[in-house]
N, C-alpha and C positions, 0 to 999 in steps of 0.2 A: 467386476464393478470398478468404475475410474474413482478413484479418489481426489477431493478437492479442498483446496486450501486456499485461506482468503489474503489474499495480499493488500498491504496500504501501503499506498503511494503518496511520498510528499512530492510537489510541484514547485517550482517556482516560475510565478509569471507575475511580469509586472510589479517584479521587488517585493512579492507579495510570496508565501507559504500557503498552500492547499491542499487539500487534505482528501484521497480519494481511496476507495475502495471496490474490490476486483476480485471476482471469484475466479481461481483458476483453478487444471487440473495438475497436479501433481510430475514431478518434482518441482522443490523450490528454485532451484538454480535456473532451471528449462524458463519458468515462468517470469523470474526474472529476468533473465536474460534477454525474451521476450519484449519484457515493460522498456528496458532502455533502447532496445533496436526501433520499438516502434514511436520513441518520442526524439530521436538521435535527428530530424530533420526539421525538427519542431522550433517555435519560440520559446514553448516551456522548457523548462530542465527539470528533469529529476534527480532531487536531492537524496532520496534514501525510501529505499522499499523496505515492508516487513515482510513475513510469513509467518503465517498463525494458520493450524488447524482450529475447527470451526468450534472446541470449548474453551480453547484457550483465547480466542478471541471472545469469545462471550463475556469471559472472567474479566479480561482487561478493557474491553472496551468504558463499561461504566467509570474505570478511573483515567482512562484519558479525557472524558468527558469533562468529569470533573476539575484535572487541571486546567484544559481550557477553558472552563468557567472562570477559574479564580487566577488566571496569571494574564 
């Protein structure tokens, strides 16, 4: 069984931060590694990936939420 872990990608385009999400399969490194080759030709840039298995993401999602409500 593959195991999958959810990666968040911050972006920047157009001066701007964006905020995406990407299930991949396991390792984190393989997956990043991945995320930067395949925006290396882009306008975007990426600024910083996470990796989170899928409770730990759960747990923290609701309070990223929440700071970006209130900041």
């Amino acid at each position: 069984m593959v195991e999958y872990i959810i990666l968040t990608i911050w972006i920047e385009y157009n001066n701007k931060i964006h905020e995406r999400y990407k299930l991949a399969p396991a390792p984190c490194e393989t997956a990043v590694n991945k995320v930067y080759k395949d925006y290396k030709n882009k306008q975007a840039r990426v600024v910083a990936v996470k990796c989170d298995g899928y409770k730990t993401f759960e747990i923290n999602k609701p309070l990223m939420e929440y700071y970006r409500e209130n900041n």
